[in-house]
ZAMARGU-4260 file (C-alpha; in steps of 0.2 Angstrom, whole numbers, plus 5000, padded with zeros to 4 digits):
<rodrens>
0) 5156/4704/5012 | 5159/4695/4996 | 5146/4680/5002 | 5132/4693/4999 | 5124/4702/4984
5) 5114/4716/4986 | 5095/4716/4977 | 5089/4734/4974 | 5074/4739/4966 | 5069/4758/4965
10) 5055/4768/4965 | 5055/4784/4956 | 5040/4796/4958 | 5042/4809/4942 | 5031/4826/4944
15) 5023/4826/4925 | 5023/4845/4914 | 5006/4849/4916 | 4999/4867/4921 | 4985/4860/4931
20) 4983/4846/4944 | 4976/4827/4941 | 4958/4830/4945 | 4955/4849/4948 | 4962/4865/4937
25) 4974/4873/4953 | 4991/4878/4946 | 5006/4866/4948 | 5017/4881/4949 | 5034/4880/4960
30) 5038/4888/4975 | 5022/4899/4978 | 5016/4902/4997 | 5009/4888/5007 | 4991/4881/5004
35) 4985/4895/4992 | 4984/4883/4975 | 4970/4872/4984 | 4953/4868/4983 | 4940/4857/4989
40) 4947/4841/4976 | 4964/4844/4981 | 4960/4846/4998 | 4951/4832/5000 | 4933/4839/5006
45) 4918/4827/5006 | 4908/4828/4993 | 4923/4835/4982 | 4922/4825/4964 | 4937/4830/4952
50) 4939/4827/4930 | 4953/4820/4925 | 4966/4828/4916 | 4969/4822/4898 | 4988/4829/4897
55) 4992/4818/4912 | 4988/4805/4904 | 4996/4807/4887 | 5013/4813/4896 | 5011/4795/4906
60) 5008/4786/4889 | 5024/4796/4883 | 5033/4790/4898 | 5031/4773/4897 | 5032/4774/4876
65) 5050/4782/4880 | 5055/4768/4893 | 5049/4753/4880 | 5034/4749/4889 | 5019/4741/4884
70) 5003/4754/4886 | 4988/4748/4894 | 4971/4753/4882 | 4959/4749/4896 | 4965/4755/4915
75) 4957/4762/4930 | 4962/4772/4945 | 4961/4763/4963 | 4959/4768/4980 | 4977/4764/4993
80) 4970/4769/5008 | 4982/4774/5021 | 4983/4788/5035 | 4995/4802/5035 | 4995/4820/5038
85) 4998/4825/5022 | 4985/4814/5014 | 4969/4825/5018 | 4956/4812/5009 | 4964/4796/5020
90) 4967/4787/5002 | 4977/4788/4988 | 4971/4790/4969 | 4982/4777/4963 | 4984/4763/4949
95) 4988/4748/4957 | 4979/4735/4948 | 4980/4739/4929 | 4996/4754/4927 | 4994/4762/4913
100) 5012/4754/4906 | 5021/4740/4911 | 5035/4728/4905 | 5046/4740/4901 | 5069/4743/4901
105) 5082/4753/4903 | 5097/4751/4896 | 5115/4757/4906 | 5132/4759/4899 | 5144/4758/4917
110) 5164/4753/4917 | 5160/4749/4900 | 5148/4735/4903 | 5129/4733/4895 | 5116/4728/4907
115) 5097/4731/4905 | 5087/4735/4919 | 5068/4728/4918 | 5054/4742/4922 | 5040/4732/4932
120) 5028/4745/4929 | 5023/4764/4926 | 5009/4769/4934 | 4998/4787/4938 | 4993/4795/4955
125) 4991/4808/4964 | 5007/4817/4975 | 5001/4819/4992 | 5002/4836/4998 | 5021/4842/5006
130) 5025/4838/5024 | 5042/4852/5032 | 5049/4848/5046 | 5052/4859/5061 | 5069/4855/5071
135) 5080/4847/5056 | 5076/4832/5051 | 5061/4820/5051 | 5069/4810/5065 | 5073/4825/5074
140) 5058/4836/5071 | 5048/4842/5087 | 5034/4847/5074 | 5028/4847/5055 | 5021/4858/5046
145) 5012/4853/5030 | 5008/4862/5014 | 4994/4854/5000 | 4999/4866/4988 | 5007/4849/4980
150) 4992/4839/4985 | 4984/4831/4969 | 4999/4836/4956 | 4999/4823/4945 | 5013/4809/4944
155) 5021/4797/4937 | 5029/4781/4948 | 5041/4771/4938 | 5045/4755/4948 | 5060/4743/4943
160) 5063/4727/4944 | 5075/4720/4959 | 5090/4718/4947 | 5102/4733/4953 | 5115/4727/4963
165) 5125/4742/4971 | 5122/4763/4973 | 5133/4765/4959 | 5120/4754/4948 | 5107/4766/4957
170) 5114/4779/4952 | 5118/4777/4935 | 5100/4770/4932 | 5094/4785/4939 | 5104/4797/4928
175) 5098/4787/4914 | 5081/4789/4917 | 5082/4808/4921 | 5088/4808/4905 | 5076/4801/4895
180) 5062/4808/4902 | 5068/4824/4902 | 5071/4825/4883 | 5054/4818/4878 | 5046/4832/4888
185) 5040/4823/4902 | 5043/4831/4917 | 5058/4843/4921 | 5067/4832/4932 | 5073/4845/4945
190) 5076/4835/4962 | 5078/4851/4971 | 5060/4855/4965 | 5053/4839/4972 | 5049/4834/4951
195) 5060/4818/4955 | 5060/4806/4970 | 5066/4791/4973 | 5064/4776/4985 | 5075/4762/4985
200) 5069/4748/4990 | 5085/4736/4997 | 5088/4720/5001 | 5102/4705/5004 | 5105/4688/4999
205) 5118/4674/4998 | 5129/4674/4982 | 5121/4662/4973 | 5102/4662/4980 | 5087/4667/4971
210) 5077/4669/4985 | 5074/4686/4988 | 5079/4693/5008 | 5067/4707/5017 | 5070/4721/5009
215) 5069/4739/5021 | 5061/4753/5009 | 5074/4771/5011 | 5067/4788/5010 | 5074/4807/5011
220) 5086/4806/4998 | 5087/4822/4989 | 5101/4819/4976 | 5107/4804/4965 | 5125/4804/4976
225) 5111/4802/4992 | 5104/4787/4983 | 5121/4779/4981 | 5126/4782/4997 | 5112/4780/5007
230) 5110/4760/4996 | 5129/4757/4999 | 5126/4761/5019 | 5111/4750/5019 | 5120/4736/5010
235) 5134/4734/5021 | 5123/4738/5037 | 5113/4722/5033 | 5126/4712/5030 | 5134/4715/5045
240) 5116/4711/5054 | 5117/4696/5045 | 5134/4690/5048 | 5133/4694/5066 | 5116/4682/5069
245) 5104/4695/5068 | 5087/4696/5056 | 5083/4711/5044 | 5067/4720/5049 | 5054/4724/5036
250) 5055/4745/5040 | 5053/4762/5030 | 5071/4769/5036 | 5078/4788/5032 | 5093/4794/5024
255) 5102/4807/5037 | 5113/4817/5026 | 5122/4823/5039 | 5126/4808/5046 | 5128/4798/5033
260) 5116/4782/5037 | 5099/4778/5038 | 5089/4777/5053 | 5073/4767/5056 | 5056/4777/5055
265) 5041/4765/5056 | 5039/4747/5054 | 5031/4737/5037 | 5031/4721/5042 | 5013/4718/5037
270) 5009/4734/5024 | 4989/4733/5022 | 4983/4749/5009 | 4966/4739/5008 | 4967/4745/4990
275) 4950/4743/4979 | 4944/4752/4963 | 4942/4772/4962 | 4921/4771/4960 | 4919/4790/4956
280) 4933/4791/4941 | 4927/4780/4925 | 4941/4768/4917 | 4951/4775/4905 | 4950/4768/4885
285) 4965/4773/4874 | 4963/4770/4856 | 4979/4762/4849 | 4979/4776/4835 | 4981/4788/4851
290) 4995/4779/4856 | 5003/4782/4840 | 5000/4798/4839 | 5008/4801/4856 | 5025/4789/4850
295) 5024/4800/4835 | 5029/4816/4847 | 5043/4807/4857 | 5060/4819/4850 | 5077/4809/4847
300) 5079/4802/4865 | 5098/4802/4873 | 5104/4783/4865 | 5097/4789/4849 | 5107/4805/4849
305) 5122/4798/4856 | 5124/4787/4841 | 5120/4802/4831 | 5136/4813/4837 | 5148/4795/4836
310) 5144/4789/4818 | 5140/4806/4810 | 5153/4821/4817 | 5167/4807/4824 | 5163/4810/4843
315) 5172/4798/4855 | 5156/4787/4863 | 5163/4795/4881 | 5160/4814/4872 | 5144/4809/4864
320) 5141/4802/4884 | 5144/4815/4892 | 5135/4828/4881 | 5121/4819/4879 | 5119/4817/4899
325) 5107/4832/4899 | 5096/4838/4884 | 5103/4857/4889 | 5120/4850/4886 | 5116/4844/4870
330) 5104/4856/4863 | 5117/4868/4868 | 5131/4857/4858 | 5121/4855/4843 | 5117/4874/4840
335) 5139/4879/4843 | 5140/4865/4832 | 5130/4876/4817 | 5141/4889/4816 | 5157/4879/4822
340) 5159/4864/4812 | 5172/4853/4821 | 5166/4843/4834 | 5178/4837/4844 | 5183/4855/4845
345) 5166/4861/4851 | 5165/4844/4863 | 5183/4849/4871 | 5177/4866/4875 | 5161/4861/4880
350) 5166/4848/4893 | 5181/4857/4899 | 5176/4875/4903 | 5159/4875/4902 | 5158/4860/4913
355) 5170/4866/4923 | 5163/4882/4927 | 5145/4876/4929 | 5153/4865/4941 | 5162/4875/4950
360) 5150/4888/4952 | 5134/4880/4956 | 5125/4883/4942 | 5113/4876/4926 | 5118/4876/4911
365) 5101/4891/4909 | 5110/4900/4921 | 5125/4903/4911 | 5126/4919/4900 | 5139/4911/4886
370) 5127/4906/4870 | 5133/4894/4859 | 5134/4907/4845 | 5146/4916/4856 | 5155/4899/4860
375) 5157/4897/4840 | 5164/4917/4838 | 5176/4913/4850 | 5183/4897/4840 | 5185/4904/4825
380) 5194/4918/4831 | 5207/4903/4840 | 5206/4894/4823 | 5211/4911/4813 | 5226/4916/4827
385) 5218/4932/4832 | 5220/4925/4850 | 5231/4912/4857 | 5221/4896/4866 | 5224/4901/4883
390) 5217/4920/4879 | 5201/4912/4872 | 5199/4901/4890 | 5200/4919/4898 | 5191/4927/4885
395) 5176/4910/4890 | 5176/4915/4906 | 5169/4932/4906 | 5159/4926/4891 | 5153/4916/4903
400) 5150/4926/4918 | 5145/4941/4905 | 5138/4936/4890 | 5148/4949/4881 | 5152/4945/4863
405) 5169/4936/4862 | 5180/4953/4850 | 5171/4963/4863 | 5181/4957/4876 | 5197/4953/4865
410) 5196/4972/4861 | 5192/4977/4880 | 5208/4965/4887 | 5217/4971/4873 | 5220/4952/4871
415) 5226/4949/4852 | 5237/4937/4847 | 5254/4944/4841 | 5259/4934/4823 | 5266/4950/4814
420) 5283/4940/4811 | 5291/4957/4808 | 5287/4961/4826 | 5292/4944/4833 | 5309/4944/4824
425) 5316/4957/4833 | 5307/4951/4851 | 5316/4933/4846 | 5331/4943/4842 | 5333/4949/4859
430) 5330/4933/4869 | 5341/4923/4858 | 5354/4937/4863 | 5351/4935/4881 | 5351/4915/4880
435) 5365/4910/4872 | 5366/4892/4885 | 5348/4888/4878 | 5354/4891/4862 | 5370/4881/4863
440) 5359/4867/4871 | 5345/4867/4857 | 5360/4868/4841 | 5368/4851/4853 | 5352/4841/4850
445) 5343/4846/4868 | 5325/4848/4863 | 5318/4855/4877 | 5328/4869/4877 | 5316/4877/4865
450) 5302/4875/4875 | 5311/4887/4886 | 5317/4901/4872 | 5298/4901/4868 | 5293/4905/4885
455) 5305/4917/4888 | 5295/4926/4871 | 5279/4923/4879 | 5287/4931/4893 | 5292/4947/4883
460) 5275/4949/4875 | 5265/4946/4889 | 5257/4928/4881 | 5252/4937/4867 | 5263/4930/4853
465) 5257/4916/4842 | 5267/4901/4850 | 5267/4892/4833 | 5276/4907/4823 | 5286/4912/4838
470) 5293/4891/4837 | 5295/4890/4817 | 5304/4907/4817 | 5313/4901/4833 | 5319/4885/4824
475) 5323/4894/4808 | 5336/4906/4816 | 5344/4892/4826 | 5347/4883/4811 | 5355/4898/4802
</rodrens>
């Protein structure tokens, strides 16, 4: 395996935020019943001419701005023609010959190695509409059903260089442009939703060649862990064609889930879109002081505000990483932050049990009743001693599942933290009396045996005592 690298380039097809389609004014809405947001420009009907829609474009220019590209001031659309059921006109609205950016890059951090990844192009078109398939997957399928409610949604394709070399590159490349796009306000990025889809494009070589080997193009992948695996399958399944005296075939191929590889769909040996210029939709002319305009509404994108949380609140670069991953995350950080001030507090809590529960449970982080305000209440009652730290992660979790305010629910549990000393002395009184091995272990230099006095306290209050007092009164008495 090692005589082989792997060339990957992908191609990510981001739905952009706009209430209305490309070239007519039907809704863009999610999830409504089948075929009712048409009409005869979405559908294709002769004679059908649409208008362009001016938010497309300045979220495409934000796009590219966001991803370091170059803007195009004069582009046009072109036709790629090509027949498939969910394709009503027989073309596609495309950019192919003048994108409306191009040479752009993307910057990854993975096992703590830099490595940019060029961005070819990022061009406008038109989704097709959405094709269902009857009998459980498109290899399988006896029948398809097909729905142009998405037909003529307006997109965004970014296409990368061939410079990835593994899924876990794919991956991380992806993750990173999710990212970005989703704080500059984009797109909303939701895979399930359809809003980001990607094709990887794969392909092998000798270690050492520059020559690029024929690549197969891989559809169906519905989340970035498909993309890894389905790209990791497909490498070693070439190499192995390869090693064994065979030839790579120029193909679309299918990522079965189930199975876990891909499976050939149709041949592209010889792919002929007989592309030419769109002659009904006039070029398009963007000032430069547009351009601006647009750069000058791109927020603080995820590197920016990364460096932000390291050199200004003292965040580890793999905290400031991991909150920064999604703009919910942060936003979400930022505002506990406000009213908590200690980052790394807020950060712990953050990416332990709110990640862990999110995870857990299947859920977004807009699905989650906790606020950051509530997050911050329940802190500074930790900080004060009013509850112990293992109290406030049950105290989270019904915040959590809830959304009730933190002394609610220490009032409710009856949860307060016992740091009375009066009431602890006589508590400590009794277990020392009922210990006296512990205690002769501690007084002959045996360190751990506190650790056990002070569980056996816990023990007698329930957890409800202040572990710090109960050790400093603890180690005072001993000593007496």
């Amino acid at each position: 395996m090692s005589r082989y690298e792997a060339v990957i380039g992908l191609e990510v097809h981001v739905e952009l935020k706009t209430e209305t389609k490309l070239f007519c004014g039907c809704s863009t809405e999610f999830g409504k019943e089948p075929n009712t947001q048409v009409c005869p420009v979405c559908l294709g009907l002769p004679g059908a001419t649409g208008v362009l829609n001016k938010k497309a474009v300045e979220l495409a220019v934000k796009a590219g701005l966001a991803l370091n590209c170059e803007i195009g001031t004069n582009t046009w659309f072109d036709r790629k023609n090509y027949y498939y059921p969910d394709l009503p006109k027989g073309f596609q609205i495309s950019q192919v010959f003048r994108p409306i950016a191009y040479k752009g890059y993307l910057d990854l951090e993975l096992n703590g190695k830099s490595k940019r990844i060029n961005i070819t192009r990022a061009h406008l078109e038109e989704d097709p509409g959405k094709l269902t398939h009857a009998g459980g997957s498109i290899i399988t399928s006896h029948c398809s059903y097909v729905d142009y409610n998405r037909s003529g949604i307006p997109l965004v394709e970014i296409v990368s260089e061939p410079e990835i070399r593994s899924g876990e590159e794919a991956k991380a490349y992806l993750e990173k442009l999710k990212a970005i796009l989703e704080y500059a306000g984009v797109s909303d990025v939701k895979m399930e939703q359809g809003s980001l889809r990607c094709d990887a494009n794969v392909s092998v070589r000798p270690v050492g060649s520059t020559v690029l080997g024929t690549k197969t193009e891989i559809k169906n992948m519905n989340s970035f862990r498909a993309v890894q695996r389905a790209i990791d399958y497909e490498v070693e399944r070439q190499i192995e064609a390869l090693m064994d005296g065979g030839r790579i075939i120029q193909e679309t191929r299918a990522w079965d889930e189930n199975l876990g590889v891909t499976v050939a769909m149709r041949s592209k040996e010889n792919p002929d879109y007989r592309c030419f210029m769109e002659h009904e939709l006039a070029p398009i002319e963007l000032k430069t002081e547009w351009i601006e305009d647009v750069r000058a509404t791109i927020p603080e994108l995820p590197d920016a505000r990364r460096k932000r949380l390291v050199e200004e609140h003292g965040l580890p670069v793999y905290d400031a990483g991991v909150i920064t991953s999604s703009l919910d995350l942060a936003e979400f950080f930022d505002a506990a932050l406000k009213e908590y001030p200690d980052a790394k507090t807020v950060s712990n809590w953050v990416m332990g049990e709110l990640l862990r529960l999110l995870n857990a449970r299947n859920l977004e982080l807009s699905e989650a009743k906790i606020t950051p305000g509530g997050l911050a209440s329940l802190l500074k009652l930790i900080e004060k001693g009013a509850i112990s730290n293992k109290m406030g992660k049950e105290v989270f979790e019904v915040m959590f599942e809830e959304g009730k305010d933190p002394d609610q629910i220490v009032k409710e549990k009856g949860l307060s933290q016992i740091s009375d000393e009066s009431q602890l002395n006589r508590i400590i009184a009794e277990v020392i009396a009922k210990n006296p091995k512990s205690v002769a272990d501690f007084q002959s230099g045996k360190e751990k045996a506190i650790g056990f006095l002070v569980g056996q306290v816990m023990k007698a209050t329930r957890g409800q005592a202040n572990p710090g007092v109960v050790n400093a009164i603890l180690r005072e008495k001993l000593a007496e």
